[in-house]
Every structure is written in C-alpha cells, then in structure tokens.
C-alpha distance (Angstrom), angle and dihedral (degrees) to the residues before:
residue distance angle dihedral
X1 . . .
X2 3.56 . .
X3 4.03 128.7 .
X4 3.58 90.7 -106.0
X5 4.01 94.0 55.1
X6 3.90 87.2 49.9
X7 3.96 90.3 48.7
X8 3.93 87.4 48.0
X9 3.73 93.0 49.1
X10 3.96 96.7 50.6
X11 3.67 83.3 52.5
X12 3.41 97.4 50.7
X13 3.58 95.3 42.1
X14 3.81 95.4 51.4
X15 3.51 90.6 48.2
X16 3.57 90.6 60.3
X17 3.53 99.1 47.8
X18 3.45 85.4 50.3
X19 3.85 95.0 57.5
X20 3.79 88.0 42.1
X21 3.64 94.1 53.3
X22 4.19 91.1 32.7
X23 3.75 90.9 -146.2
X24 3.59 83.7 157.8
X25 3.42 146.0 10.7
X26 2.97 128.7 -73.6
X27 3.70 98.4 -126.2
X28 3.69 83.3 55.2
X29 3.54 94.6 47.3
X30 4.16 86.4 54.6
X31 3.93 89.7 58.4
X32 3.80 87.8 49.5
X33 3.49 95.3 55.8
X34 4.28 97.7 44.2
X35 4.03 85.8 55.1
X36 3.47 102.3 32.9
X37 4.04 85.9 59.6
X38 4.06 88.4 35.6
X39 3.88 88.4 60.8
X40 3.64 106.1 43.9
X41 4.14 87.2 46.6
X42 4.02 97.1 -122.8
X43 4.00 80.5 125.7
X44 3.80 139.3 29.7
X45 3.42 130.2 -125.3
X46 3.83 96.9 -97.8
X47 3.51 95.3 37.7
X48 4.45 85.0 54.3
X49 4.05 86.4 59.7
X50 3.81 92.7 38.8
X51 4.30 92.4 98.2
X52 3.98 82.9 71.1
X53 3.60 96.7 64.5
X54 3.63 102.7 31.5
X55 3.57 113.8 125.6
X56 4.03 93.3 -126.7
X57 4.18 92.6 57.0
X58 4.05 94.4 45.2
X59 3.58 88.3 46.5
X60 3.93 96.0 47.8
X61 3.76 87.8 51.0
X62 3.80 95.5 48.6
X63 3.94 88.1 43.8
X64 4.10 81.9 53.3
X65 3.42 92.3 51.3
X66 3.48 94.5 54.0
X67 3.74 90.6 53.3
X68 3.75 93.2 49.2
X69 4.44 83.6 58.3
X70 3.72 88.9 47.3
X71 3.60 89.5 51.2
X72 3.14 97.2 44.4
X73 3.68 102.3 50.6
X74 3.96 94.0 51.5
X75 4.16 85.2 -103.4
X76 4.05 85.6 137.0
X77 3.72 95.5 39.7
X78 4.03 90.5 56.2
X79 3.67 86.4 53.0
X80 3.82 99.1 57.9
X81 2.98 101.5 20.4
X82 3.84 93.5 101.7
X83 3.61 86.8 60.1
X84 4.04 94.4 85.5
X85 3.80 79.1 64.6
X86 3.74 93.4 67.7
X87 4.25 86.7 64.0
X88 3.86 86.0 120.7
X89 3.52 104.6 40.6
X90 3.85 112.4 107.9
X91 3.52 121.1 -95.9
X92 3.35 100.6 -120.1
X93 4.08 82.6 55.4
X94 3.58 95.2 42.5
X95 3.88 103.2 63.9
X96 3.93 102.6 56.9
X97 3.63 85.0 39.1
X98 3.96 95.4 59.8
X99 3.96 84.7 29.6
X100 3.67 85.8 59.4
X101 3.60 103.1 45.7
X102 4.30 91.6 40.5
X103 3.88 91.5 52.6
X104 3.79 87.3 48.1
X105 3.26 110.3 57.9
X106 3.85 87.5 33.9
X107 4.14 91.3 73.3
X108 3.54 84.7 67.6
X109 3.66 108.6 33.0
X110 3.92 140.5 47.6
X111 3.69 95.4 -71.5
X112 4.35 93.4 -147.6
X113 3.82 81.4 55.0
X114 3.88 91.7 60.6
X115 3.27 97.5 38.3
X116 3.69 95.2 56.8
X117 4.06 94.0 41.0
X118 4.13 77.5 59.3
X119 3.88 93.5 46.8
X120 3.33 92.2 64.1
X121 4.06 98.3 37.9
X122 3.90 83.0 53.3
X123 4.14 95.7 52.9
X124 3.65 86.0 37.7
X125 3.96 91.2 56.4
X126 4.03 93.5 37.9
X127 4.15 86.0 44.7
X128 4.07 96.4 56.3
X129 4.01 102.5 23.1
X130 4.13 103.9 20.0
X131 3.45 88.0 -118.5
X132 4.35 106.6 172.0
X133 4.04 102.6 -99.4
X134 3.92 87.4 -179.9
X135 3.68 89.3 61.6
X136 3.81 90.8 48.2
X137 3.95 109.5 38.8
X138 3.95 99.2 63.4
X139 3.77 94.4 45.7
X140 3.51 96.5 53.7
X141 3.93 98.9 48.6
X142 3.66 88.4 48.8
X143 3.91 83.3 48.3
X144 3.95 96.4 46.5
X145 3.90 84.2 47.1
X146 4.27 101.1 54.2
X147 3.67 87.6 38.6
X148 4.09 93.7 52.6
X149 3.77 77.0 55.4
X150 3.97 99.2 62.2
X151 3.50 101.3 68.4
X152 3.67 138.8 40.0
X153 3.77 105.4 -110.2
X154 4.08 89.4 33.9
X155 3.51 85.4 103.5
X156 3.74 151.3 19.0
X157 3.94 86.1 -131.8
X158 4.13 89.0 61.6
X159 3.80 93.3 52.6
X160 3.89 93.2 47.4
X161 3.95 91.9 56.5
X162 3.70 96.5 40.8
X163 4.06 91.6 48.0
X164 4.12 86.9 47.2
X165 3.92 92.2 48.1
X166 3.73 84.1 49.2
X167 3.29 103.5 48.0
X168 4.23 87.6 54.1
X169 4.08 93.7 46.8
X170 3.55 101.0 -87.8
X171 3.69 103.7 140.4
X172 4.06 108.5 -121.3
X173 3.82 129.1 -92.6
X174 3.55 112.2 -111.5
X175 4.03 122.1 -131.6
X176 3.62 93.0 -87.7
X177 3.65 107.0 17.8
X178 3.63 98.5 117.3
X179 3.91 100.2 28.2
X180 3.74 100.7 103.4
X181 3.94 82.5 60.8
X182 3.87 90.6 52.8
X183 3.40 95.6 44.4
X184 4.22 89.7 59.3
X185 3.70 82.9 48.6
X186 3.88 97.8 53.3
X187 3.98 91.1 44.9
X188 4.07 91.0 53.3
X189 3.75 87.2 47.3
X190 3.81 94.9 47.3
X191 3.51 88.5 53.8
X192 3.72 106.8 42.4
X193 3.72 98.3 44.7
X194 3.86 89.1 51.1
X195 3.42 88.3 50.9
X196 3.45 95.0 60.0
X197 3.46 102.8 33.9
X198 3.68 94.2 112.8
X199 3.36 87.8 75.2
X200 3.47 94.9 63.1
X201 3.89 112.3 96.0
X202 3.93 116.5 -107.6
X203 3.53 138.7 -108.2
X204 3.84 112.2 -23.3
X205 3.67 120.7 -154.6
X206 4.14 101.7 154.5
X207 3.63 115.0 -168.4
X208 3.14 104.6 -125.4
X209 3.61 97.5 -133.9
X210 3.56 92.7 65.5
X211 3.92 93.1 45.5
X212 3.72 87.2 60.8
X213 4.16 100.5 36.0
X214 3.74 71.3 -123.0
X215 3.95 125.9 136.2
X216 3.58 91.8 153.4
X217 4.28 144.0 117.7
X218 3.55 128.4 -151.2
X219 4.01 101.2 -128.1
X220 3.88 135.9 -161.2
X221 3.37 123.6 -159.9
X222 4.21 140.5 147.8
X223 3.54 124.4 -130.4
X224 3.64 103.9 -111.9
X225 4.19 126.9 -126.3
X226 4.31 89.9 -111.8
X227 3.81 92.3 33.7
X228 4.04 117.4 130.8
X229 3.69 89.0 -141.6
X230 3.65 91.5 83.5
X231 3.43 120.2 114.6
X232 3.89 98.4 3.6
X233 4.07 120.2 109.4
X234 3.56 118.7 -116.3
X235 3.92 94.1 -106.8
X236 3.53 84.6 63.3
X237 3.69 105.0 54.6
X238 3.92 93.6 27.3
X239 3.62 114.4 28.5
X240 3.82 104.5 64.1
X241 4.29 119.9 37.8
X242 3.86 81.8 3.1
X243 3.38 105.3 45.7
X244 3.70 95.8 120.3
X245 3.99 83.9 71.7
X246 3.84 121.3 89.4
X247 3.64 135.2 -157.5
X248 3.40 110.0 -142.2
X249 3.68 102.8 167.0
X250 3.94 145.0 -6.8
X251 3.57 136.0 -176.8
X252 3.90 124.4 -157.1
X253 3.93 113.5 -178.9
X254 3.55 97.6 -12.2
X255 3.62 91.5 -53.9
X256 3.83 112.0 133.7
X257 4.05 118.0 -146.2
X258 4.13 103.2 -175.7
X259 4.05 84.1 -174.8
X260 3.83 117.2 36.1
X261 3.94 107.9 -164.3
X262 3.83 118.5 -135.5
X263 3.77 97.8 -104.8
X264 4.17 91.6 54.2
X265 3.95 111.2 124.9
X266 3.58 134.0 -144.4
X267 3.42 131.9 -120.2
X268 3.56 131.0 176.7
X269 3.86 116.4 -69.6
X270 3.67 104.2 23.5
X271 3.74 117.9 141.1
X272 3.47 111.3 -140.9
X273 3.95 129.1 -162.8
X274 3.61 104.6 -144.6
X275 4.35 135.2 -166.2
X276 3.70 113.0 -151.9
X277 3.73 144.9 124.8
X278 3.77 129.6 -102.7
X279 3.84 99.7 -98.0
X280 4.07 82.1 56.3
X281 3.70 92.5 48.2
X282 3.98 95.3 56.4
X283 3.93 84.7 51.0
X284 3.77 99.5 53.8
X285 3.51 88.8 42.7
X286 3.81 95.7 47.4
X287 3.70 89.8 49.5
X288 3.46 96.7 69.0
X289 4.10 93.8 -145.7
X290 4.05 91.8 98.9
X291 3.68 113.4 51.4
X292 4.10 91.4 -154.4
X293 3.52 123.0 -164.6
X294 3.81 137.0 179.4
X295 4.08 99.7 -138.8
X296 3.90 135.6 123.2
X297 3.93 116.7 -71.3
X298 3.49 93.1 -112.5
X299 4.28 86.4 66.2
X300 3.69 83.4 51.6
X301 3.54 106.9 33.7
X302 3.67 93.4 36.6
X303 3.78 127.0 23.1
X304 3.60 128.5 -3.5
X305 3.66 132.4 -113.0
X306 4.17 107.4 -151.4
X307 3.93 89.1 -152.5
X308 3.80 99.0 32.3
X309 3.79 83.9 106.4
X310 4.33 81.3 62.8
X311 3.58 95.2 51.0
X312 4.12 106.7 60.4
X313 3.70 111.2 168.2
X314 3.93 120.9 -137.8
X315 3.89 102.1 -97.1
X316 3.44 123.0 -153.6
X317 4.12 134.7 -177.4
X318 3.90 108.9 -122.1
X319 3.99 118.6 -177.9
X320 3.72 114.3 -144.1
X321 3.95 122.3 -156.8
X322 3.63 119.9 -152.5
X323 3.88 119.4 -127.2
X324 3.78 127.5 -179.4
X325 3.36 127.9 -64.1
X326 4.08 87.6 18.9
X327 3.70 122.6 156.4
X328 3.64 97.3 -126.9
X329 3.92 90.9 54.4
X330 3.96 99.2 123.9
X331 3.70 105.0 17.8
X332 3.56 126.8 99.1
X333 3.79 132.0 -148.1
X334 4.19 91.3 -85.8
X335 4.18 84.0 51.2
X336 3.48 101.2 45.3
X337 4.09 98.3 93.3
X338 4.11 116.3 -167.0
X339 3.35 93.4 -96.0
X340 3.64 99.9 54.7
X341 4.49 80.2 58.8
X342 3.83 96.4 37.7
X343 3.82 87.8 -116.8
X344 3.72 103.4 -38.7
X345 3.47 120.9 130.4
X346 3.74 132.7 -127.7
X347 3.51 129.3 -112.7
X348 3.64 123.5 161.4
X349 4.59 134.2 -27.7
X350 3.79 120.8 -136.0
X351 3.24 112.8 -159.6
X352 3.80 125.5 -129.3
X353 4.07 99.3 -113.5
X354 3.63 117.5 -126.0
X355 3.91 137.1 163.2
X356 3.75 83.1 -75.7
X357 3.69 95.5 48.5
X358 3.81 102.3 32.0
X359 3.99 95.4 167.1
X360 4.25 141.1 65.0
X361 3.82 94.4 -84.2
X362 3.41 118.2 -177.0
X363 3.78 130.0 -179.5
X364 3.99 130.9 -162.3
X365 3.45 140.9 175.5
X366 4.26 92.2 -70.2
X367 4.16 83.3 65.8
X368 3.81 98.6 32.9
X369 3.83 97.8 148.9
X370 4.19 89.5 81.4
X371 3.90 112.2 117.6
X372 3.36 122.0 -136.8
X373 3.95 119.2 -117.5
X374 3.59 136.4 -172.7
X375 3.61 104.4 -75.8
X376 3.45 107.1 32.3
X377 3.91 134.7 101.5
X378 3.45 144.2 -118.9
X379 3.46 129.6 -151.5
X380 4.10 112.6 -154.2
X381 3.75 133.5 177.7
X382 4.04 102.8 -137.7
X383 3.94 127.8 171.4
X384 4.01 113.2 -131.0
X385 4.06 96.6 -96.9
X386 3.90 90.8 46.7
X387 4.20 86.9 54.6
X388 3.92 86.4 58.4
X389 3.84 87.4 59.6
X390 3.94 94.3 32.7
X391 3.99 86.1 56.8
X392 4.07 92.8 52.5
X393 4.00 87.1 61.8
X394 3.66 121.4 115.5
X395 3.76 126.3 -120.9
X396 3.52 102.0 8.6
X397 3.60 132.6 101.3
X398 3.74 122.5 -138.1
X399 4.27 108.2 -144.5
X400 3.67 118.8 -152.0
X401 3.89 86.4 11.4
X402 3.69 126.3 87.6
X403 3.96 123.8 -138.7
X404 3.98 114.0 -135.9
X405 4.02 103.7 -113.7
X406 4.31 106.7 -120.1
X407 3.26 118.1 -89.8
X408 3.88 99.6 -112.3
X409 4.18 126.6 166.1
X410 4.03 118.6 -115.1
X411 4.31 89.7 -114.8
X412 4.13 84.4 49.1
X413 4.14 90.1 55.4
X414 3.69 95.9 33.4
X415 3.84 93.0 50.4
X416 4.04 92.7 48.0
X417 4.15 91.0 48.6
X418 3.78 85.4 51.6
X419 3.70 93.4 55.7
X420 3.48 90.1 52.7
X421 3.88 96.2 50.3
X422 4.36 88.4 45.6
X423 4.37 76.1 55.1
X424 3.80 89.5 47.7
X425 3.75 96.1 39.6
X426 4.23 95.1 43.1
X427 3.45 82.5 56.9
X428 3.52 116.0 33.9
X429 3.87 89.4 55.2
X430 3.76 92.6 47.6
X431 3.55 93.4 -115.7
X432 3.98 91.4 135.9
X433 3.31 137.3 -3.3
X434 3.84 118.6 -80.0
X435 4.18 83.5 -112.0
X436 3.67 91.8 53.3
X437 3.78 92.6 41.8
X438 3.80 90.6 50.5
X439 3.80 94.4 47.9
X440 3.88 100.5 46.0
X441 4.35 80.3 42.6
X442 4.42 83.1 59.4
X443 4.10 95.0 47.3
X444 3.37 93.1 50.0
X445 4.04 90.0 50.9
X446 3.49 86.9 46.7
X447 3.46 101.8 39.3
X448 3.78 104.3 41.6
X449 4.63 80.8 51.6
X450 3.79 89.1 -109.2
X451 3.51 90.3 133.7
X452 4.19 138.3 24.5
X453 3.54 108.3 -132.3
X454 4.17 85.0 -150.7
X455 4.48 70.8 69.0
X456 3.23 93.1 45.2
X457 4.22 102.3 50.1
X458 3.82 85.0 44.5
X459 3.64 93.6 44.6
X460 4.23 106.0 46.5
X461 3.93 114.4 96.1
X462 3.39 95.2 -130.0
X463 4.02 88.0 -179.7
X464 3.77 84.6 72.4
X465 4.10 92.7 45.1
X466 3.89 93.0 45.6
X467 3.95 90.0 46.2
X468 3.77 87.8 55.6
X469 3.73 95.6 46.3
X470 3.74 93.2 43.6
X471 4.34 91.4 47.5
X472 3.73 96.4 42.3
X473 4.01 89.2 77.8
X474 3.77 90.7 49.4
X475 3.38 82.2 67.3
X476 3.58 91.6 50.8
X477 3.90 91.0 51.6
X478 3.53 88.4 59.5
X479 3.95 97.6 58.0
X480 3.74 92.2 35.1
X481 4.21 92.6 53.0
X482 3.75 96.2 26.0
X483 3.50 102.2 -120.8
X484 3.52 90.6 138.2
X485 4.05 95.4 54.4
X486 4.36 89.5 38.4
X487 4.48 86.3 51.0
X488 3.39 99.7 41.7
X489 3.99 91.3 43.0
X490 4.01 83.7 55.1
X491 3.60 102.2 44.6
X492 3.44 85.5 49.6
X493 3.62 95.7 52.0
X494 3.67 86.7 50.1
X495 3.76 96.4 58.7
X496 4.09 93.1 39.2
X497 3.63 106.0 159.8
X498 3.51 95.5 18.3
X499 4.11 123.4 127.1
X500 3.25 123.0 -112.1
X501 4.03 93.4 -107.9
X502 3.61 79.9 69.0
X503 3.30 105.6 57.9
X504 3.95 90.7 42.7
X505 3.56 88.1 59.8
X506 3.99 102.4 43.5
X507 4.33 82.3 52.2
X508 3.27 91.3 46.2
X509 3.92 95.7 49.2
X510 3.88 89.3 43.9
X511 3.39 95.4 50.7
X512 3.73 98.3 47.8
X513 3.83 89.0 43.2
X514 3.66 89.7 60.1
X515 3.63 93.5 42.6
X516 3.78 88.4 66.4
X517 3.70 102.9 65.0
X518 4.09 101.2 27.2
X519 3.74 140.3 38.5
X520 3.98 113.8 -56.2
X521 3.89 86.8 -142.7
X522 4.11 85.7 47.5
X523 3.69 88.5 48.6
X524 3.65 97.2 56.9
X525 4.09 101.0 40.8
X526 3.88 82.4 60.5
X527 4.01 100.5 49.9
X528 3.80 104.1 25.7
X529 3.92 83.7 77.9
X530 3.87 92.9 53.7
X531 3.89 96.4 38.3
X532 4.00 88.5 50.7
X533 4.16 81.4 46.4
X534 3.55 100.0 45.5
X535 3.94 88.5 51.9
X536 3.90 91.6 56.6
X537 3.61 91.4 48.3
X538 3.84 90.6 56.6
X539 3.74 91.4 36.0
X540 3.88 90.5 -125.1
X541 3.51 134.7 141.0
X542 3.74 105.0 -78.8
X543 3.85 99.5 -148.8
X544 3.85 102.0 79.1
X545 3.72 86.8 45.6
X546 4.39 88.2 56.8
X547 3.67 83.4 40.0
X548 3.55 95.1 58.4
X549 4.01 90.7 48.3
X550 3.93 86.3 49.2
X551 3.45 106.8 55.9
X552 3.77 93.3 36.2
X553 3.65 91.1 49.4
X554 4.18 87.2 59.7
X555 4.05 89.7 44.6
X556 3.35 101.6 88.4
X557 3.59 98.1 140.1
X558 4.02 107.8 135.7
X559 3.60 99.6 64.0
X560 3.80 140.5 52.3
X561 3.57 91.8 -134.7
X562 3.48 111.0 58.2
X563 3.51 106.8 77.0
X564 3.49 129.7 26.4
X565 3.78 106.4 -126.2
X566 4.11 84.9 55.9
X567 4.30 83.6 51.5
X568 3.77 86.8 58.9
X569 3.45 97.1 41.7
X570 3.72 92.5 42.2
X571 4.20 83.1 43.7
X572 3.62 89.3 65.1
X573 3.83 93.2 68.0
X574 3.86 97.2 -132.0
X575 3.89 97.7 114.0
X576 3.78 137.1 42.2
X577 3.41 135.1 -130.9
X578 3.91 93.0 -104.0
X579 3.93 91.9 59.5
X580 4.26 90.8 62.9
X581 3.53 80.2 41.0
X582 3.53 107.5 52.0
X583 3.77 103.6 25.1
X584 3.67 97.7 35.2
X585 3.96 85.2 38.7
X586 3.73 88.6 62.5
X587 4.25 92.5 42.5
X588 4.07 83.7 56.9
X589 3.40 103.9 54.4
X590 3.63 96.6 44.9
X591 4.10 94.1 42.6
X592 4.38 84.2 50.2
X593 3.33 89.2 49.1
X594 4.21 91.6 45.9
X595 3.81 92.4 43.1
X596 3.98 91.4 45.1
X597 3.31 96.0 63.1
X598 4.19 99.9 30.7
X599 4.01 89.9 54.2
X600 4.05 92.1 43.1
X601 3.56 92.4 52.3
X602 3.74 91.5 54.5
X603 4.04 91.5 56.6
C-alpha cells in the first residue's frame, strides 16, 4: 500500500463518518472532499472541478427540473389524485394499492416529489375519514424508493453508476436495461411490507403540544399608562409566582433589547414579547396592566394600534419541516426574523434524529443558537391570514396543514406530462442519450412557459448537485492512486476459491450496508470503481457486478438516515427507529438474498 492509498483512505473514511454523524452538510462535506484531494495532489485542479460537468450531475439537475414543472403544473396531483377514492377500500387492500401506484410513478419522476404529493394525500385521508397514516407513510417511501430503482432516470443514484461505468469502458445501461430486475424487486417489496404492516403503529395525530413539552404562546403586549408594572424589574414581577413566564424581548423608544436581563424595569409604553401558557395569558389579560394583543411585530415593534387589544386573531400552532434547498436551512429560532415566516412566530426546533442525535431533542427559545437542518421541524404560532402566506413558501412542508394545489389549466398539465413522456420515449428507444433527452425535456419546459426559472433557482437541491460534483473526484482519486486495483485485489484474495455467487452477494451486502448510514449517491461513487475492478480481475462481465452496487446503493431500507424520503418520513415523528429496522431489516435480507442469486446467474 502506498502513502497515497493511506492518504485516500483517511479521506474517505472521515468523510463517511462525517456523513454518518451529519456534522455538516453535505454540501459542505462536497467542498471538503474537492480540496482535501486538491491538497494532498491525488487530483489536479481540473480534474477537482470535473463533478460539475459530468454528464451524471447535469443530467440529475435537468431530470430535477423537470420534476419541479411536473410539480408545478399539478402533473403529480392528476396522478394520485384518484387515490382519495380508495378511502373505503380495506386496509389490508389499501397499502399495496398506494404502494403500487407511489413506486410507479416514482421510476419516472423525482421520487422525494412523490413521496411528499402522497404525504399530504395520506394526512388528508386520515384528517377527513381517520384513515391509519402510520400504516401508509413507511410503505410508500419504501415504495417511491424500489421503484426510483427500476428505471434509469428513476433516480440520481442510477445516473451516477451508469456515468462511472462509462467513464471506465463499461458500455452504458440503456433506459430499461435493468427494469425486469426492478420490477421483481418492487413486487417482493409490495408484498412483504404489506405483510407486515400490522406492525406498523396506527393513526398518528400528535398534539403538538405534547411533541414539543410545549403548552405555551408567544404573547405581545404594552405596558399600559395605569399599569402596576411600572417601575418594578422583571425579576420582580416574573421571577417568583410567575416564573414560568419569560421575557423574550422589549422595546422602549424604538430601542430593541433581544435579551432583557432580570433586573430591567418597566416604564410606561414598553412592548414586551412574552412566553407563557394559556392559564397565564387569561391573567395578564384580566389584569388590565398589559394591554396584550395578537398582531404583526411591526404593530408592536413599531406603531401602536389603540384597539389592537379588540381585534385578537385566531392563533394556531403550525409545524414546519425543512426540505432541501429551504430558506430557513442554517438559521436558528434567534435568526429567523418575521419576515423570513411571513409573520409567524417561533416557538421551539426538533431536530431530525440521526446516529449523531439518537434521542427526542427539542430546542426553544432558552437554547436559541440551534440551526436548522434538513430534516428537522419547526414549531410556529401563526394567525389564519399569515398561514396563507406561510403555505406559498418554498421548500418546506407544512404537517397537519394542507397546501392548496396551483391553479393550473388542463392544456398547461397535459403539455408538461407530454414533455416528460418525449424524455421517456427519446430515451427509452435509444434515440438520444438520457443527458440529451433530459436537456431537450428542460427547454421545452422552459420554452413552451411551463415553468419560471425564478421556480426553478429556488426550487433545485443544490445539496444533492454539489454532493455529486464534490464525490465524482473521489472517484477519480481512486483510479489515479489505485485504491480501486489494491481493494479489489484484497477482497479478492479474501474470497480465493470462492464462486462468483459469492462474491455477488458479499458486494451486494457491503454496498447496502453502507447505504444505510451515508449518502446512496456517496455509496456508489466509492464502490462502482471496485465492482468495475473486481470484474476485470475475474475476467467477468462487469455489468451484474455495477448492478449489484446499483440496486444496493437505492436499498437503504433499515435506517432513517439513508435516504431522504425515509428522513422526512422519519422527520415527521410517527415511526421509530426499530420500525426501519425491523420491517425494512426483514425487506433487506430477503431482497440480498433475491438479488444475489438474480445478478450471479447473469455472470
């Protein structure tokens, strides 16, 4: 082993921790990588930048855009929406049904897209006719996941693996090449998970109060010209029968203080931003020395309505969960100013658990330095005319509220779903390359005014494109040191004597192992290079070796945290870890075992 192997391997192994830990981002984690390599010399400079101009990240962001038009334009709505339709059919019915239709669509669109369209088809159903979300939500992420997997644009993981295989000789997978193998996989999941289904808890409706430990409102209210408040500090009228009360902001004379101290005393006409529960809230009000209102910061922190204190709003607590790309991403509750939330307040982050962050974590205003991530939740006290603007957001997901579906006209949808079939067709019949497909597929979105590209800027998870341009030179690093040729040599030295079934499966088991606790798309830059190797070495057909680091690559059933529509899922706090664990434990083992021998018999 030379030095340069060893370097490469403390890279890649630190990378991996951290994407198992998620310290950072993984954006972050991308730019790590490209120097790290850049500064020990296993890569030139050109060869660093190379991820942005491989064919496999343009074509993932094309293939995004094209979901973001679909979305857009209702195309994904049309195609469920049947599904509310199925509100009678028996459970046991019910789940490979909506299993069926999820994985489906999701070979051939953006499979986080789907699975969120279902999301909130699923709480919609379990809202209006208490029909189990619980017993829905898992199955269909681990459907929208093994369909993604049937095709060759299902998923971003597909196009890595087929532009690495390329890139070493391997001649390219066609559109459907390997889709009679997915489709075995998809019917084996459909069946398992509904089989054990029932062990999936019920319907979930958490209050949210409880979620949070949190029974609390974020008040506003001025100390009035009469008041007995005047005069005495806030440890005084707070911090002994009240102390359950928090200040967590006043203004005096357009001065802002974001952290009050206890000794702080009130004079007439400050506005105070107060934490307390309800019981509190009748008090102060009943009192008569806070006038408290329920109005936008800028009528507190800024002018004055007299009869605000007459005109309370209906308040309501709305959880928020962070996607991709979201605008929140990075700030924390003290960061997160009232125009970031269109005038909702707020309250308290959960954060998305992980191996990091094994526990029910949850973060207020009294620890209001915690970032938000993608994953996580935020819990926000919002008046019914600030939802409206809350719900025209981007990347976030409003739980246990429903978004109103754009208004879009019947030749608007039907025009964007025949792109996508000319992308399908282009490709399928090998007229073009999938790239070329993809890319004449976004003009004609773009062209034809199916799509703003303001939408589409806003809309791209660029975490996802800056992950594949920073783990495309890894792959480099392994040729250029390699690695690939000194692992592959080893593992096969490890398994002398052994048939190739064997090896399949070890790869496979690996490979899906890995997939588990990092990025699917990091998982398969790292052993595409060795599979491709390890065929060479054997002088075997190298394609149900890539195959095998493919589909395991997408597998990433056991764990919350190996795939992002599981995250979400997971995010939502309806499942624990045990129920990845045991039922897509069980969906695993029997899909290794499947694959194992399916790809060996194709050698």
């Amino acid at each position: 082993m030379t030095l340069e192997i060893i370097i490469l391997f403390i890279i890649i192994i630190t990378v991996i921790i951290l994407f198992a830990l998620e310290i950072f981002p993984v954006d972050k984690i991308a730019f790590f990588i490209m120097v790290s390599l850049l500064l020990t010399n296993l890569i030139s400079p050109e060869e660093a930048i190379s991820g942005f101009s491989s064919p496999a990240t343009i074509t993932v962001m094309a293939l995004m855009i094209i979901a973001i038009g679909l979305e857009e334009n209702g195309v994904i709505n049309w195609l469920t929406n049947s599904l509310k339709k199925l509100r009678g059919v028996p459970l046991f019915l019910m789940v490979p049904v909506f299993m069926f239709i999820a994985g489906s669509i999701s070979a051939f669109i953006n499979t986080t897209a789907v699975v969120l369209v279902f999301v909130k088809i699923i709480n919609e159903l379990t809202e209006k006719y208490n029909i189990p979300n619980a017993k829905l939500l898992l199955p269909i992420s681990f459907a929208g996941i093994i369909g993604g997997s049937c095709t060759l644009m299902g998923t971003s993981t597909n196009l890595i693996v087929n532009a690495v295989a390329m890139k070493r000789g391997v001649e390219r997978f066609s559109f459907f090449e390997f889709t009679w193998l997915g489709v075995i996989f998809f019917i084996i999941t459909i069946v398992i998970v509904s089989l054990m289904a029932k062990f999936l808890p019920g319907t979930s409706k958490p209050n949210l109060s409880n979620v949070y430990d949190l029974d609390e409102f974020i008040t506003r209210g001025i100390v009035s010209k009469n008041s007995k408040l005047i005069g005495k500090n806030i440890e005084e009228i707070f911090g002994k029968e009240n102390h359950d009360i928090e200040v967590i902001r006043l203004k005096r004379k357009a001065v802002i203080n974001e952290h009050p101290g206890k000794y702080t005393t009130l004079k007439e006409g400050d506005q105070l931003l107060l934490r307390c529960n309800i019981e509190q809230l009748i008090q102060l009000k009943e009192a008569g020395d806070l006038i408290i209102i329920k109005k936008s910061e800028d009528e507190v922190f800024g002018h004055v309505d007299k009869q605000a204190d007459n005109r309370e709003e209906k308040i309501q607590l709305v959880e928020l969960l962070m996607l991709p790309n979201s605008p929140l991403i990075g700030k924390s509750i003290k960061t997160v100013g009232w125009y970031d939330l269109h005038g909702a307040v707020p309250l308290a982050i959960r954060k998305r658990r992980s191996l990091r962050n094994p526990g029910r974590r949850i973060f207020d205003k009294k620890s209001d330095e915690i970032e938000l991530r993608v994953g996580d939740r935020l819990l926000v006290e919002v008046t019914d005319n600030d939802l409206e603007q809350l719900n025209k957001m981007d990347n976030i997901s409003i739980l246990q509220e429903h978004r109103d579906i754009n208004v879009v006209t019947r030749w608007k949808r039907n025009l964007t779903f025949g792109i996508l079939l000319l992308v399908i067709g282009l490709s399928a019949f090998s007229i073009f390359p999938i790239l070329k497909s993809a890319l004449i597929g976004c003009f004609l979105m773009i062209f034809l005014r199916c799509i703003d590209l303001g939408k589409v800027y806003s809309q791209i998870n660029w975490q996802i494109i800056f992950l594949l341009a920073g783990m495309i030179p890894l792959g480099v690093a392994m040729n250029n040191t390699g690695a690939d040729q000194w692992l592959a040599t080893n593992l096969l030295m490890v398994m002398a004597n052994q048939g190739s079934i064997m090896i399949i499966g070890l790869l496979f088991l690996v490979t899906m192992f890995l997939s588990g606790f990092i990025s699917n798309n990091a998982t398969a830059i790292i052993i595409t290079p060795i599979a491709i190797t390890i065929a060479a070495s054997l002088n075997l057909d190298p394609k149900p070796f890539i195959l095998s680091v493919l589909f395991a690559s997408n597998f990433s059933f056991f764990t919350p945290v190996g795939y992002q529509t599981n995250t979400i899922i997971y995010g939502m706090g309806i499942y624990k870890f045990k129920h990845f664990l045991m039922i897509g434990g069980v969906l695993s083992i029997i899909l290794w075992i499947t694959a194992t021998f399916l790809l060996s018999g194709l050698l």
